[in-house]
C-alpha positions in Angstrom: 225.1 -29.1 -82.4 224.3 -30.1 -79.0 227.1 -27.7 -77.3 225.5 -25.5 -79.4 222.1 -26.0 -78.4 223.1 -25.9 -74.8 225.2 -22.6 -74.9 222.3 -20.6 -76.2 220.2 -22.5 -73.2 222.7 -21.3 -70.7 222.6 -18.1 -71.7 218.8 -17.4 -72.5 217.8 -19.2 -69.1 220.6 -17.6 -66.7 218.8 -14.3 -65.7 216.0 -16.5 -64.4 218.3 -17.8 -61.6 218.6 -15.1 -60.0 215.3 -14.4 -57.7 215.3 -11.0 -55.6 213.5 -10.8 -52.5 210.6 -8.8 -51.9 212.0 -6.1 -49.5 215.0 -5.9 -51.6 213.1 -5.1 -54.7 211.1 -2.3 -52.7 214.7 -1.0 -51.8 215.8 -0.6 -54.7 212.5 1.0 -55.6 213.3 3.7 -53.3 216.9 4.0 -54.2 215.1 4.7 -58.0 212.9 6.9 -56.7 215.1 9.2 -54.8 217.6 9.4 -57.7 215.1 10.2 -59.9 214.6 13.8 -58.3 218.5 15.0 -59.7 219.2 18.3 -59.8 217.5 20.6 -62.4 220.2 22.0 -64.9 219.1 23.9 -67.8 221.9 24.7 -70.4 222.2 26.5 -74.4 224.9 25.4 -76.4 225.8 26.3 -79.8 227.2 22.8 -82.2 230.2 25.7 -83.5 231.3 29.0 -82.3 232.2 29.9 -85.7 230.3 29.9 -88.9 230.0 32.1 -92.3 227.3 33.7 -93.7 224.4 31.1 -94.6 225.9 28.6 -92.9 223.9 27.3 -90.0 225.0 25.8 -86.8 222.7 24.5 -83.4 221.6 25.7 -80.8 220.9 23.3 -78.1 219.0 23.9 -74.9 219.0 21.1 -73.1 217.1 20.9 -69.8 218.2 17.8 -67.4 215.9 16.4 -64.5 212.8 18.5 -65.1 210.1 17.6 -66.3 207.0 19.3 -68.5 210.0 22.4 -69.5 208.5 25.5 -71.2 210.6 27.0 -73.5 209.9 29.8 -75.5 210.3 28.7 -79.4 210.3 32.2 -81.1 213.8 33.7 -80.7 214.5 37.5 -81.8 218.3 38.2 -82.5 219.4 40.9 -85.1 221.1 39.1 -87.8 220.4 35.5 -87.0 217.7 33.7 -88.2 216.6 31.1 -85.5 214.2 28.1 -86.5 212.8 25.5 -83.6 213.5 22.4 -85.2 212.5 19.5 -83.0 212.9 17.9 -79.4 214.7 14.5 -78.4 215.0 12.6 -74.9 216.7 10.0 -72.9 216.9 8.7 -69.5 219.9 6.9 -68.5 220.7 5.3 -64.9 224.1 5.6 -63.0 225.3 4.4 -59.5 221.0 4.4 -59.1 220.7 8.2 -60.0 218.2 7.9 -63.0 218.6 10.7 -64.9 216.1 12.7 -67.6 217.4 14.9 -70.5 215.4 16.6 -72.8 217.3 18.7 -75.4 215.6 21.0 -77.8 216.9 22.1 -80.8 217.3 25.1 -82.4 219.0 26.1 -86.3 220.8 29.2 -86.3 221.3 30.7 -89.9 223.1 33.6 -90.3 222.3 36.9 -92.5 225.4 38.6 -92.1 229.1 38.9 -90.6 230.1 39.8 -87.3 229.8 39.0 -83.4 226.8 38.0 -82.3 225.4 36.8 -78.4 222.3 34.7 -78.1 221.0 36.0 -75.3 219.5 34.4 -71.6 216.6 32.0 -72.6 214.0 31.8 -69.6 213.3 27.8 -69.7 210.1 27.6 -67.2 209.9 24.3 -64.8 206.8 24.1 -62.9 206.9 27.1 -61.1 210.5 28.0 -61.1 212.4 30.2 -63.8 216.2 28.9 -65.2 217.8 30.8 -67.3 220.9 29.7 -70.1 224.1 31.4 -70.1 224.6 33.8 -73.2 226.6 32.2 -76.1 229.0 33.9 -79.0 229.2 33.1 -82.4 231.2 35.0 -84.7 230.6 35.0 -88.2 232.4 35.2 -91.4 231.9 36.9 -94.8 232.6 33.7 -96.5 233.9 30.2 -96.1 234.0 28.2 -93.7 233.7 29.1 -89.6 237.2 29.4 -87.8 236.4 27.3 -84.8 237.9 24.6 -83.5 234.8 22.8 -82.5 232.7 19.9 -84.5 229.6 20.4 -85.7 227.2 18.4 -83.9 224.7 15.8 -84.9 221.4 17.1 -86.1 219.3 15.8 -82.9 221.8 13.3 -81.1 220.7 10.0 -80.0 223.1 9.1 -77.1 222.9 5.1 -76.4 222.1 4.8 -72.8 224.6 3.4 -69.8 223.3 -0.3 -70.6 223.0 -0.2 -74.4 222.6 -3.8 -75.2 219.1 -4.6 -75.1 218.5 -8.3 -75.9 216.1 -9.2 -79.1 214.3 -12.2 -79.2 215.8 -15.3 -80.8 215.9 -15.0 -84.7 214.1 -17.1 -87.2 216.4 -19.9 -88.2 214.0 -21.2 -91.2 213.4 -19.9 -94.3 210.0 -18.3 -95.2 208.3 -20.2 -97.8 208.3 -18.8 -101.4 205.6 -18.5 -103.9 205.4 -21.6 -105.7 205.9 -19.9 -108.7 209.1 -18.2 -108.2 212.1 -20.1 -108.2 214.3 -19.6 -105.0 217.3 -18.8 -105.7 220.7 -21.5 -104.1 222.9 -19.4 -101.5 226.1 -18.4 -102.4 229.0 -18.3 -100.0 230.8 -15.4 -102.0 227.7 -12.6 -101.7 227.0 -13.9 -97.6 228.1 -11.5 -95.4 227.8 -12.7 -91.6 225.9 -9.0 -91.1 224.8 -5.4 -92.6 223.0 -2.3 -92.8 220.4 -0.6 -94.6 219.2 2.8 -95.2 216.1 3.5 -97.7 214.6 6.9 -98.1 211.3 6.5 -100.2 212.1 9.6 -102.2 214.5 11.6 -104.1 213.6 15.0 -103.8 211.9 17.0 -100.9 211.2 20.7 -99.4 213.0 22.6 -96.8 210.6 21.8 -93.8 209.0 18.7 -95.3 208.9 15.0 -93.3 210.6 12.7 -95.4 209.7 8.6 -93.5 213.4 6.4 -93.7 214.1 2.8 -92.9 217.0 1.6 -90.6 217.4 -2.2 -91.1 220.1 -3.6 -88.8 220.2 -7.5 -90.2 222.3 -10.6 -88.7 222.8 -13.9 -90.7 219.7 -15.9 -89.4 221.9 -18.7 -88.0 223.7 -16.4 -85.7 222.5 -15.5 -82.3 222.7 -11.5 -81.6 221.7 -8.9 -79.2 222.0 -5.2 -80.7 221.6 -2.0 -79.0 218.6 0.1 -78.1 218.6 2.7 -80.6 221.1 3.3 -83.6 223.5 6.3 -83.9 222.1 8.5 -87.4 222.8 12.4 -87.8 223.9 15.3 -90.2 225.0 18.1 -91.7 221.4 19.9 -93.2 218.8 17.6 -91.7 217.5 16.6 -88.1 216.1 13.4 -87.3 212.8 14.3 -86.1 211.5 10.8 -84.6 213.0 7.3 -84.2 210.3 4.3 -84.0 211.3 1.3 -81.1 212.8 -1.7 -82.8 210.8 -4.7 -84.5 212.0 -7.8 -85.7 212.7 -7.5 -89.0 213.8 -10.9 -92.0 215.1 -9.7 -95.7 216.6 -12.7 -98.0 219.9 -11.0 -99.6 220.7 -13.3 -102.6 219.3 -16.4 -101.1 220.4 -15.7 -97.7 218.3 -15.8 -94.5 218.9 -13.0 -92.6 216.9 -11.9 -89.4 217.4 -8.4 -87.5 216.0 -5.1 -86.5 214.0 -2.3 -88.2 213.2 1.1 -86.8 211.2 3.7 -88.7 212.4 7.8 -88.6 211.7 10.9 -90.0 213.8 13.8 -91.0 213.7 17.0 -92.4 215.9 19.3 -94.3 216.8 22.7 -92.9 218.4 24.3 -96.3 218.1 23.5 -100.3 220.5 21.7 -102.4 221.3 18.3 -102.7 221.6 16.4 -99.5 224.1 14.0 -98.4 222.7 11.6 -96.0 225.7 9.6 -94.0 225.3 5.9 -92.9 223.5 5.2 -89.5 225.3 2.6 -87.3 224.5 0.3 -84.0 226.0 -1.4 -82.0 225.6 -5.4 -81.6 226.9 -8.4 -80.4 226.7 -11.7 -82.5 227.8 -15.1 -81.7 229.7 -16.5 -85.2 231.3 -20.4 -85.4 234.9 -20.0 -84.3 237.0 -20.6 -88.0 239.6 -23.4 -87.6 243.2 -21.9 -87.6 245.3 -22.1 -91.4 247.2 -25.7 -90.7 244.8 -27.4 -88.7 244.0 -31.0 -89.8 240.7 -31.1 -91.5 239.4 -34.1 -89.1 239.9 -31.5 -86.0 238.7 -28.7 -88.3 235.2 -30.8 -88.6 235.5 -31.5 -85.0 234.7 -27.4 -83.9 232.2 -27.2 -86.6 229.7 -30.5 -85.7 230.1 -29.4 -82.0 229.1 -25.8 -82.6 231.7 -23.7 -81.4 231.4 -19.8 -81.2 232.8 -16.7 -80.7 231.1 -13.7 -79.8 231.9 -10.4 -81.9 231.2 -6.6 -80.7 230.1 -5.2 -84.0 229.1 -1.9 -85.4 226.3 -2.6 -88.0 226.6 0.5 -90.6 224.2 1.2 -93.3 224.6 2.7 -97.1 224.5 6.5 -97.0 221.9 8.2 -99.2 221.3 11.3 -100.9 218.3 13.8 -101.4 217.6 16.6 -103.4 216.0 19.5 -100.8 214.2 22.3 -103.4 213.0 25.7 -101.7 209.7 26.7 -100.1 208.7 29.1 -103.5 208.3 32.8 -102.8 205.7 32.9 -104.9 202.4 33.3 -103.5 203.8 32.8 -99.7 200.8 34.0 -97.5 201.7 36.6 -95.0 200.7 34.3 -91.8 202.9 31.6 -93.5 205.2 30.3 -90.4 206.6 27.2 -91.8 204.2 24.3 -91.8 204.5 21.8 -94.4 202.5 18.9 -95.1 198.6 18.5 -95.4 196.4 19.4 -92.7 192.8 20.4 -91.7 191.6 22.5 -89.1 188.2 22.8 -86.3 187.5 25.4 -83.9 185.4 24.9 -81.0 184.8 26.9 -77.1 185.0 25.4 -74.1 181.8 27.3 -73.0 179.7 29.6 -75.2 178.7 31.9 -72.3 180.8 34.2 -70.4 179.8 36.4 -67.6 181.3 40.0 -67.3 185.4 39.6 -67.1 185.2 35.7 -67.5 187.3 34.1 -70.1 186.4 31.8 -72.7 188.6 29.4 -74.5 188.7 29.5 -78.1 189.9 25.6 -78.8 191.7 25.2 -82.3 192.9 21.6 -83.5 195.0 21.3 -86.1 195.1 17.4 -88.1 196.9 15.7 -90.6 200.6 15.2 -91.5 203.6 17.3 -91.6 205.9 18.8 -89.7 203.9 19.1 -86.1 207.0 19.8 -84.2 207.8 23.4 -86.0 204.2 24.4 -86.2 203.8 27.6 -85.1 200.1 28.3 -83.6 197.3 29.7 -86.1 196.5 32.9 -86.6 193.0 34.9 -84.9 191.5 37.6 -87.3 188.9 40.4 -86.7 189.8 40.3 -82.8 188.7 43.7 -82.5 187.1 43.9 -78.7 189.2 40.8 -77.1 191.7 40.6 -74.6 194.3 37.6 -76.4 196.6 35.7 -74.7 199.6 33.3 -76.2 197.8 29.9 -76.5 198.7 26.8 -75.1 199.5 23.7 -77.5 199.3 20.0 -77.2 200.7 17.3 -79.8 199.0 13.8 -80.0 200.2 11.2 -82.5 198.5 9.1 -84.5 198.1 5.6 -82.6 199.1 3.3 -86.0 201.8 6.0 -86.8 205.5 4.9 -84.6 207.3 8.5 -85.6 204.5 11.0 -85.0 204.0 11.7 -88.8 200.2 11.4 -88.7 198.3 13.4 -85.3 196.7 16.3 -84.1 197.8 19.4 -82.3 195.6 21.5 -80.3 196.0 25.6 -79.3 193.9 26.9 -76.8 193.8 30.6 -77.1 192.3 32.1 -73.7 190.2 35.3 -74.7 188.7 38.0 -72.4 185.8 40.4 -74.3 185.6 44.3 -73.7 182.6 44.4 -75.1 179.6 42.9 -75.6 180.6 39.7 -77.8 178.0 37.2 -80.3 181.2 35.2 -81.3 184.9 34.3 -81.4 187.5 35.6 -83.7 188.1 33.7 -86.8 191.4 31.7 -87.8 193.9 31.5 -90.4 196.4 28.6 -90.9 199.0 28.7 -93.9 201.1 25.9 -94.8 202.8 24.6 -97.7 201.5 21.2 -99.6 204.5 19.6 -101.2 202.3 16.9 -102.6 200.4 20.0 -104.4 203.7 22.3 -104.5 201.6 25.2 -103.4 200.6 27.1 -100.4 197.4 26.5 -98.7 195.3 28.9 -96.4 192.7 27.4 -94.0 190.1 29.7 -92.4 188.2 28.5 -89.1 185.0 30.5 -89.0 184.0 32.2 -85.3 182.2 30.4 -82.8 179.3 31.7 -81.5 179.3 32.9 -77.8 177.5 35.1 -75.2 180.4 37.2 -73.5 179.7 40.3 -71.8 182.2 43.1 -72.0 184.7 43.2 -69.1 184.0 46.0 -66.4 185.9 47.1 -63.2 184.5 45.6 -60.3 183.8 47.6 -57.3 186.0 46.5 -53.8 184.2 45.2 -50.8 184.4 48.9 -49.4 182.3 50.4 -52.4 180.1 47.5 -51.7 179.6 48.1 -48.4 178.9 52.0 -49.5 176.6 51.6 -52.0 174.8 48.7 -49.8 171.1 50.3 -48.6 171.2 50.4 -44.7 169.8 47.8 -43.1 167.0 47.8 -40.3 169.6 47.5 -38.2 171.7 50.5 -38.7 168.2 52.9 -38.6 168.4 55.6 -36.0 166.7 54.0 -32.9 164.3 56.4 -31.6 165.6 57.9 -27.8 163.4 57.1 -24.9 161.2 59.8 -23.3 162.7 60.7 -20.1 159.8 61.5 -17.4 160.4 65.3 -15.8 160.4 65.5 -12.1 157.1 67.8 -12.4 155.8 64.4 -14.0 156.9 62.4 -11.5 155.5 64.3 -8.7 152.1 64.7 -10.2 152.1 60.8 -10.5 153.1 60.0 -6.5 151.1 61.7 -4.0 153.1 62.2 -1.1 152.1 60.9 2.0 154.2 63.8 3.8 154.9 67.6 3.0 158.4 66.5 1.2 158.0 67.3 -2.0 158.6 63.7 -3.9 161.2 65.4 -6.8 163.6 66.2 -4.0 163.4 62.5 -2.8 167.0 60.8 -2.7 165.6 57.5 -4.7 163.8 59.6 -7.6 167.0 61.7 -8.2 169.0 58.5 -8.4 166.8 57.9 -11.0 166.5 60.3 -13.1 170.4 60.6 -13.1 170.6 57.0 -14.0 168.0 57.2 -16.8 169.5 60.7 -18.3 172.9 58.9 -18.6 171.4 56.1 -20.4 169.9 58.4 -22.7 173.2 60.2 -23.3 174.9 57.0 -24.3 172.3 56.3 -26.5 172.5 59.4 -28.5 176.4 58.9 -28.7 176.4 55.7 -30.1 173.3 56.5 -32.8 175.4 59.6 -33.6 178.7 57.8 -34.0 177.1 55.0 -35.8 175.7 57.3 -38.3 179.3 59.2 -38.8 180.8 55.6 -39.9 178.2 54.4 -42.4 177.9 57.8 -44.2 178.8 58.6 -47.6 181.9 60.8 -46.2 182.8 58.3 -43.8 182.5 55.3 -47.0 184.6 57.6 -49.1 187.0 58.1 -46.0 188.0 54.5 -46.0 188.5 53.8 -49.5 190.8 56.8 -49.8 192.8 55.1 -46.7 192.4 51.5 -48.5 193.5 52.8 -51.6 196.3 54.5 -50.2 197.4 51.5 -48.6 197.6 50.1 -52.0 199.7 52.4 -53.8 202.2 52.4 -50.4 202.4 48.7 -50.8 203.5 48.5 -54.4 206.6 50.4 -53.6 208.0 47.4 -51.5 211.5 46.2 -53.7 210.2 42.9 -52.7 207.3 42.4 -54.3 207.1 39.8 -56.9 205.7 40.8 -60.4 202.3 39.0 -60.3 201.2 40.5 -57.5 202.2 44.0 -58.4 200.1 44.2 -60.8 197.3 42.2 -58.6 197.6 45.2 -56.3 198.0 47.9 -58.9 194.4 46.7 -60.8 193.0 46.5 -57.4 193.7 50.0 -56.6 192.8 51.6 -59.9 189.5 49.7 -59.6 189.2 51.3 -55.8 189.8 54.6 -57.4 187.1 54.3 -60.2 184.6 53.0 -57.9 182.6 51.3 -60.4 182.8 54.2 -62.8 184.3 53.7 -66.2 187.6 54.6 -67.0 186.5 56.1 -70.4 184.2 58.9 -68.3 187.2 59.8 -66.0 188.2 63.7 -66.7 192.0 62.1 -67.6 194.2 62.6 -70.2 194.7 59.9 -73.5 198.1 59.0 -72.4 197.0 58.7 -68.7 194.4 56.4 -69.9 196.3 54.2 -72.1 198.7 53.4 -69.3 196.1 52.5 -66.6 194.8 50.4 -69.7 198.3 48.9 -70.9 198.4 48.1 -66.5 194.7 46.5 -66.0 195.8 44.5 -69.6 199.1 43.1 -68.0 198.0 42.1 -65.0 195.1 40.0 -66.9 198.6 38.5 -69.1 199.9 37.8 -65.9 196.6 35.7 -64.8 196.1 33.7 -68.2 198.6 33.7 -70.3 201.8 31.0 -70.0 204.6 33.5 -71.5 203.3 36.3 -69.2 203.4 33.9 -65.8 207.4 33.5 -66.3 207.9 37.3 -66.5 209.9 39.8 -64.9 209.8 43.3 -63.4 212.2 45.5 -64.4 213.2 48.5 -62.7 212.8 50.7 -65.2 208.9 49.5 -65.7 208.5 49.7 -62.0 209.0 52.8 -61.5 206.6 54.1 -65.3 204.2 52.0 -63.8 204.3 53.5 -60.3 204.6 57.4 -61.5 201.1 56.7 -63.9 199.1 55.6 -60.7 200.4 58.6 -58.7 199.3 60.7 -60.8 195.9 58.5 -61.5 195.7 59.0 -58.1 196.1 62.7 -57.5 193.9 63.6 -60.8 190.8 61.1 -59.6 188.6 63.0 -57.5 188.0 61.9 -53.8 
């Protein structure tokens, strides 16, 4: 026992030897550091290129060394049905380069045979734009998919470059029992050195629905282990929506200590029937006594057992597999906002300031609590938002502190709305989900929130400003000087000779001097008046506005600001007149409206920040504000 005893010493007690320096820790800080900023790479790829009908397959996006990715969860493809399932990360660390992989997953069900292509997916990082490579699938009438590639796991947990994280030491004694239970003797024929278990709380479920399992990962107590950091678990039919970190987990098996590792998950089924649920595995490494050889005298045989010699074994702990019955969401009484929540939740609406000025938005806050499936939740719905400009909200996911999977937690939207009109409150909400604890759908309705918004109006540009401004004292004509007449200036001076004075050199030097003066004067109050008329006011924002519509035909001009520049110039042309008035036709109108709307998309909205201008819309958009232009009066 001593060797023993001084082996697991030695090895608990040798990573403490080694003391790093101070300046070499900060270099390898920076080498960290630097490696952490790898290359962005955003990818799609589909788990099989071939399916048949009903059959689903993946689609994983998976974005590596960015951070805070926004990608678009509704996908539109004619005869594919495409469901966000879930997200899963991991950071490995390589030659220093750290490296951070988020992959998002996608199920792809299909409604009907033939080729189809998933198209680009616009994955937004900070304020750059990637975009996937198309992918193929070809589907089948029936059967099985032709490909020659596996399906995937469900949400794949890779183990990282170093998996073997140590645990602490196990418990070596036995828990104490009840008095009045008896404890059972251990028996060598049912001891197993190590195993595996899987429990899933419940036998049947509903497409969509969380259902909490158990991965226990359990050593014989009197053998040191390390295992790995997280165990491999995936599946046809289900994803694994969260894994918990490890704890230290004991369980007596027929009077047998045994001490391990527990992590707590969640998954969900993606189609009904009954669900086969394969064993979950990890890796470990356990120290077991060394066996004497067949032959060997009993004395030496002894001999390796009182001194305690082991033998450390690479293992793959695997668990039972388990099976679940998956029923359908029911058709009747689905609510038409239904998107696929299941669980229990509540919902509250609140505004981030109840008073708006004219154009300014207000932010209509909706949190949604409880349990369920928070990763697939689509956003509620807003009803009666007549005379609002709506925007795609923002969401935000934050689990429950004494929950390790994210089963319990709130998500918040934030909806960014702009009135047209004068506004007493917000619209309301609607949120649908499905209770499996109830079997039936539930509708939540989140009343408006009372608010003071003033209906957006075109705001004049600093030339109509400056035109409409009253004119200072400053810009008042300025009242010429009188300019004394020789005949004045003689009767004033008595000569003191017979010259007459008006024919004196000095008095015509002056009066030349003072009538120039006076002629400058009148130029300047004349030209002073020309600029700061009406015509001349008018003038210049014809030039400005002109400028305007020259500049949005540069090729280079990126979205946003096109249609920055095209509101400004509409809003030049109305000059604080309402569109409504203009002598213009309805669909001249709705396009300069479908414009100002856009560029406001642009401004608030997330989706519309990562778009695009087409050709095609370039040139509508450009032909509408010519002819706004030449049908507006001057």
């Amino acid at each position: 026992m001593k060797m023993s005893r001084m082996f697991c010493e030695r090895r608990k007690f040798l990573p403490s030897r080694s003391v790093f320096p101070p300046c070499l820790l900060a270099v390898v800080w920076l080498l960290f550091s630097a490696a952490s900023s790898f290359a962005q790479q955003v990818q799609a790829t589909l788990s099989n290129d071939s399916t048949s009908v009903g059959q689903p397959v993946q689609l994983i996006i998976s974005v590596q060394g960015g951070q805070g990715a926004n990608v678009p969860r509704n996908m539109d493809v004619d005869g594919l049905q495409v469901r966000f399932m879930g997200t899963s990360s991991r950071t490995s660390i390589h030659n220093f380069q750290v490296t951070s992989t988020s992959e998002y997953i996608f199920l792809v069900i299909p409604e009907r045979e033939g080729q189809f292509t998933i198209p680009e997916i616009p994955v937004r990082i900070g304020k750059t734009v990637y975009k996937t490579k198309p992918a193929a699938l070809n589907v089948s009438a029936s059967g099985f998919g032709g490909g020659n590639v596996p399906v995937l796991p469900a949400i794949p947990i890779p183990q990282p470059q170093n998996p073997m994280a140590p645990m602490p030491p196990p418990v070596t004694t036995t828990p104490p029992r009840p008095p009045t239970q008896q404890q059972p003797a251990p028996s060598d024929e049912n001891r197993r050195d190590y195993f595996g278990q899987l429990t899933v709380p419940k036998s049947t479920a509903y497409v969509g629905e969380i259902v909490p399992v158990q991965l226990g990962f359990f050593v014989s107590a009197g053998f040191p282990a390390e295992f790995s950091s997280r165990p491999g678990f995936s599946g046809d039919g289900f994803t694994v929506q969260r894994m918990s970190k490890p704890r230290e987990a004991q369980k007596d098996d027929n009077g047998n200590l045994y001490a391990g590792a527990m992590f707590e998950g969640a998954i969900s089924a993606a189609k009904s029937g009954m669900l086969e649920i394969p064993s979950a595995s990890l890796d470990a490494r356990v120290q077991v006594p060394i066996q004497a050889p067949r032959g060997m005298d009993d004395f030496f045989g002894s001999m390796l057992r009182n001194f305690g010699a082991m033998d450390i074994k690479e293992v793959a702990i695997t668990t039972n597999p388990s099976q679940l019955e998956v029923k359908p969401l029911p058709r009747e009484g689905r609510p038409e906002d239904f998107d696929g929540a299941v669980g229990q939740f509540k919902i509250t609406t609140s505004v981030s300031s109840p008073k708006a000025a004219d154009g300014e938005p207000i932010t209509l806050k909706v949190v949604v609590s409880g349990r369920g499936n928070f990763d697939g939740m689509a956003a509620p719905r807003l009803v009666e938002a007549e005379g609002w400009r709506t925007y795609d909200p923002s969401e935000n996911f934050v689990p429950s502190p004494t929950d390790p999977i994210g089963f319990n937690g709130e998500k918040t939207f934030e909806f960014t709305l702009i009135a047209r009109e004068k506004k007493t409150s917000t619209p309301a909400v609607s949120f649908s989900f499905f209770d499996p604890e109830q079997e039936k759908y539930v509708t939540l309705n989140g009343a408006p929130v009372a608010v003071d918004a003033d209906g957006s109006a075109p705001k004049p540009t600093p030339a109509q400003q400056t035109a409409a401004a009253p004119s200072t004292p400053s810009q008042s004509p300025i009242a010429a000087p009188a300019v004394p007449t020789v005949e004045g200036l003689a009767k004033v001076f008595v000569p003191s000779s017979f010259e007459p004075l008006g024919l004196s050199p000095r008095v015509l030097f002056a009066g030349a001097i003072l009538l120039i003066l006076w002629l400058l004067t009148l130029c300047i109050l004349v030209l002073r008046a020309r600029k700061h008329s009406p015509a001349a006011a008018a003038a210049a924002r014809y030039r400005e506005n002109a400028g305007l519509l020259h500049k949005l035909e540069d090729p280079a001009i990126e979205a946003r600001e096109f249609y920055e520049t095209a509101a400004a110039f509409i809003e030049g042309r109305l000059a604080g007149r309402r569109l409504e008035a203009m002598p213009l036709s309805d669909d001249l109108k709705s396009s300069i409206e479908s414009i100002l709307h856009r560029r406001d998309e642009m401004k608030f909205s997330a989706q519309g920040q990562a778009g695009k201008l087409g050709p095609s819309t370039k040139s509508e958009t450009l032909t509408a504000l010519k002819s706004f232009h030449e049908q507006m009066p001057k």
